[in-house]
C-alpha positions in Angstrom: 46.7 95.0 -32.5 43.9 94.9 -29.7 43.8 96.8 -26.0 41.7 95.6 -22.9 38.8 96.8 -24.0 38.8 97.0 -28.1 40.2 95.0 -30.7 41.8 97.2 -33.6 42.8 95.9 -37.4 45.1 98.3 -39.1 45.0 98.3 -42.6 46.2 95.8 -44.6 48.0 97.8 -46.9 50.4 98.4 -44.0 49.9 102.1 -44.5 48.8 105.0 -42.2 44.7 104.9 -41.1 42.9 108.2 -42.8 39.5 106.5 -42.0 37.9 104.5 -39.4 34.8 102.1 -38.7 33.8 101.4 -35.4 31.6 98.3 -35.4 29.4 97.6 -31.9 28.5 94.1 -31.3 25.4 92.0 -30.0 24.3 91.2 -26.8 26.2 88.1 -25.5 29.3 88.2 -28.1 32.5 90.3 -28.3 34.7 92.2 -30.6 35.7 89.6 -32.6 32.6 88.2 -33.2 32.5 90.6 -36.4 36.1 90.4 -36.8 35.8 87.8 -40.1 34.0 90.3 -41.7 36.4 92.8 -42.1 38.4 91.2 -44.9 35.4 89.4 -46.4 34.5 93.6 -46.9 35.1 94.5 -50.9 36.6 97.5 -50.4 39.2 99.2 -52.6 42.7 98.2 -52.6 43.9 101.6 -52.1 41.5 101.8 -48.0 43.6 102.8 -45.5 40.7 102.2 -43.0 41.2 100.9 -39.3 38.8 98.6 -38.0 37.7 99.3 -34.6 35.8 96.6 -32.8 35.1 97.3 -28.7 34.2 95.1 -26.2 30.7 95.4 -24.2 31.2 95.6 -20.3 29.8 92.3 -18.7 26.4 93.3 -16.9 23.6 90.9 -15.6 20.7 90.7 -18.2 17.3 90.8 -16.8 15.7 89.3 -19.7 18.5 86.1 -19.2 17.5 85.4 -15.7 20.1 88.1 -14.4 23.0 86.1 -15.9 26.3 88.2 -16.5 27.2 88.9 -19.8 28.3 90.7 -22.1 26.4 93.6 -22.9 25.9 97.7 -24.1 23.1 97.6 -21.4 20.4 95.9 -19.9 17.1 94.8 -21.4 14.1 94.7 -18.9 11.8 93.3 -21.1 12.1 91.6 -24.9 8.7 93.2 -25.5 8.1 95.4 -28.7 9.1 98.2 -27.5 12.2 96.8 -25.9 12.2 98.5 -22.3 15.9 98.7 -21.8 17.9 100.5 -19.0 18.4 103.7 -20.9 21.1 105.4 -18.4 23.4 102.2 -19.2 22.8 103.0 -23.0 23.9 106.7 -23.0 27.4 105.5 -20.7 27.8 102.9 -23.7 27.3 105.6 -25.9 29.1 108.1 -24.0 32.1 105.4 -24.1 32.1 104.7 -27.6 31.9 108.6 -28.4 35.2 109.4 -26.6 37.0 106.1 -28.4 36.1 108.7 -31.4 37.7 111.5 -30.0 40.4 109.6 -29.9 40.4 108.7 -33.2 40.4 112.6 -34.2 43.2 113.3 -32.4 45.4 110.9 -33.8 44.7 112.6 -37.3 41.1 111.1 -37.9 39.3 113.6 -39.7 35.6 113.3 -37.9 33.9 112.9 -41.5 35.8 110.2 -42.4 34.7 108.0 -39.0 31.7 105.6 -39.7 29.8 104.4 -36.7 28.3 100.5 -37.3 25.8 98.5 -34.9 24.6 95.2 -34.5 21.7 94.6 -32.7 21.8 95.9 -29.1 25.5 97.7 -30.4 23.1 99.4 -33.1 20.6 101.2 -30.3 24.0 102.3 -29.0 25.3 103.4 -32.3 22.3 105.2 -33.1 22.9 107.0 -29.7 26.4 107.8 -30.2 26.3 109.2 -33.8 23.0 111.1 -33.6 24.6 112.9 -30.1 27.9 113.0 -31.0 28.9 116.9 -31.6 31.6 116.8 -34.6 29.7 115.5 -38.3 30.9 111.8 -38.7 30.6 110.1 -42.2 28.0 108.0 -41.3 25.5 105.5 -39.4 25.3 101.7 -40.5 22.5 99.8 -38.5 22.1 96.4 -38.5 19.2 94.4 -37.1 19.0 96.5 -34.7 16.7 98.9 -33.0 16.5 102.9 -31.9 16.2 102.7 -28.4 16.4 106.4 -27.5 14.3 107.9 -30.5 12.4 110.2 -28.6 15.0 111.1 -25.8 18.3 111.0 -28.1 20.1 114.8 -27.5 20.3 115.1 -31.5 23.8 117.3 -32.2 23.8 119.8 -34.9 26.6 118.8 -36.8 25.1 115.3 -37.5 21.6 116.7 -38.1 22.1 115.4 -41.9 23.9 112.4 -41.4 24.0 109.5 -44.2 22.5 106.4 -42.5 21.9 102.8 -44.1 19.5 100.5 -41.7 19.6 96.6 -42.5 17.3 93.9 -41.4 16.7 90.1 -42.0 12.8 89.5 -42.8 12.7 86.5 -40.8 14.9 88.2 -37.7 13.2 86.1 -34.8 15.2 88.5 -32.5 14.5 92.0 -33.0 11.2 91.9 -35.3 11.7 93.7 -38.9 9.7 96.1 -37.8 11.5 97.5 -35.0 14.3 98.1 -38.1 11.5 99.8 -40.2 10.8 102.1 -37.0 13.8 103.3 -37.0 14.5 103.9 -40.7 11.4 105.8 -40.6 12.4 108.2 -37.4 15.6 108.6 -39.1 13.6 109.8 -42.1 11.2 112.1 -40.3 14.0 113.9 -38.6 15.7 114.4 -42.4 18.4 112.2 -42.8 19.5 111.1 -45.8 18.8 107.0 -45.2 18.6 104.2 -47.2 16.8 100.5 -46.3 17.6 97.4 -47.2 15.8 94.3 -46.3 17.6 90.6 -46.9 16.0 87.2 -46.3 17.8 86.1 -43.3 17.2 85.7 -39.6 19.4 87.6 -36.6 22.4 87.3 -39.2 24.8 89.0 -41.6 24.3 87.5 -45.3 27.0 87.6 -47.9 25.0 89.7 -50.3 24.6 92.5 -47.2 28.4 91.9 -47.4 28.8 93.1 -50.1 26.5 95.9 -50.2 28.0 97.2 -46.9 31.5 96.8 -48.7 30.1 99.2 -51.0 28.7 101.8 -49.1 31.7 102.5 -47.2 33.7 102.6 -50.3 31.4 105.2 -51.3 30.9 107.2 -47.9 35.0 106.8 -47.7 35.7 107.6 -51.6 38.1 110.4 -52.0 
């Protein structure tokens, strides 16, 4: 099923949700653009997890000659440091944060709710999680960046939160390095994160597939 603004896959063994992974898009795609790789995911038979998979706002893109698209938030400049307008980040955040609290009052329990990112959805996942005041079951980042590493409001509960940061070594989009950064500031502020790096560009590989297959099975394992 699929609202306005997200598009939700139920599990397919047609029973009850007890778990749920929010994946966060790219700049310039939607939901579905991850939508394949929800079944192409080798989790156990017995995974009652929903899918959720929102839909960035459209927003003109400074570094696309203001042309509306798609988008967590805007990116002033595609320099290194990726100056980005940080206030449109936190509402994307903000957004995504109460979709969770939405999720935990349908019967979600908060650590069994995995926040994923791709690219400009991972700043905002890194965001959301790190902020977000209940312990979730963990943070998945995926050639992406952390934008708001030194201004993120880091919540208690999620002060030793499981995170596993992926990046292509040829990423001609968001430079490997930018997915080191953050693997590194994840470390320094103690969490408990693992790196993996896979010889693709801006991209999701089928070995990664599988490997993110099995670290949700794990983070979701009974």
């Amino acid at each position: 099923m699929s609202s306005h603004d997200e598009l939700i896959i139920e599990p397919k063994s047609g029973k009850p949700a007890d778990a749920c992974v929010f994946i966060l898009h790219g700049l310039g795609a939607d939901g579905r653009d991850f939508e394949p790789l929800v079944p192409a995911l080798p989790l156990p038979a017995d995974a009652n997890v929903r899918f959720i998979l929102p839909h960035a706002p459209r927003l003109p893109v400074t570094i696309n000659g203001g042309m509306v698209m798609p988008a967590w938030y805007d990116i002033l400049e595609m320099s290194l440091d990726r100056r980005v307008d940080e206030k449109q980040l936190v509402a994307s955040a903000e957004r995504i944060q109460a979709l969770i609290r939405e999720q935990i009052a349908h019967g979600i329990e908060s650590r069994r709710i995995i926040l994923a990112g791709f690219s400009q959805g991972g700043a905002v996942a890194y965001h959301a999680a790190l902020s977000f005041p209940e312990p979730l079951g963990g943070l998945l980042a995926l050639s992406t960046y952390f934008a708001t590493a030194d201004s993120v409001p880091l919540a208690e509960a999620n002060r030793d939160l499981p995170a596993e940061v992926h990046h292509g070594s040829f990423d001609p989009v968001v430079p490997e390095q930018l997915g080191k950064a953050g693997y590194e500031k994840l470390l320094s502020l103690g969490h408990p994160a693992n790196y993996r790096s896979y010889p693709m560009a801006h991209a999701v590989c089928p070995q990664q597939i599988g490997d993110i297959g099995k670290w949700l099975s794990q983070r979701l394992a009974r």
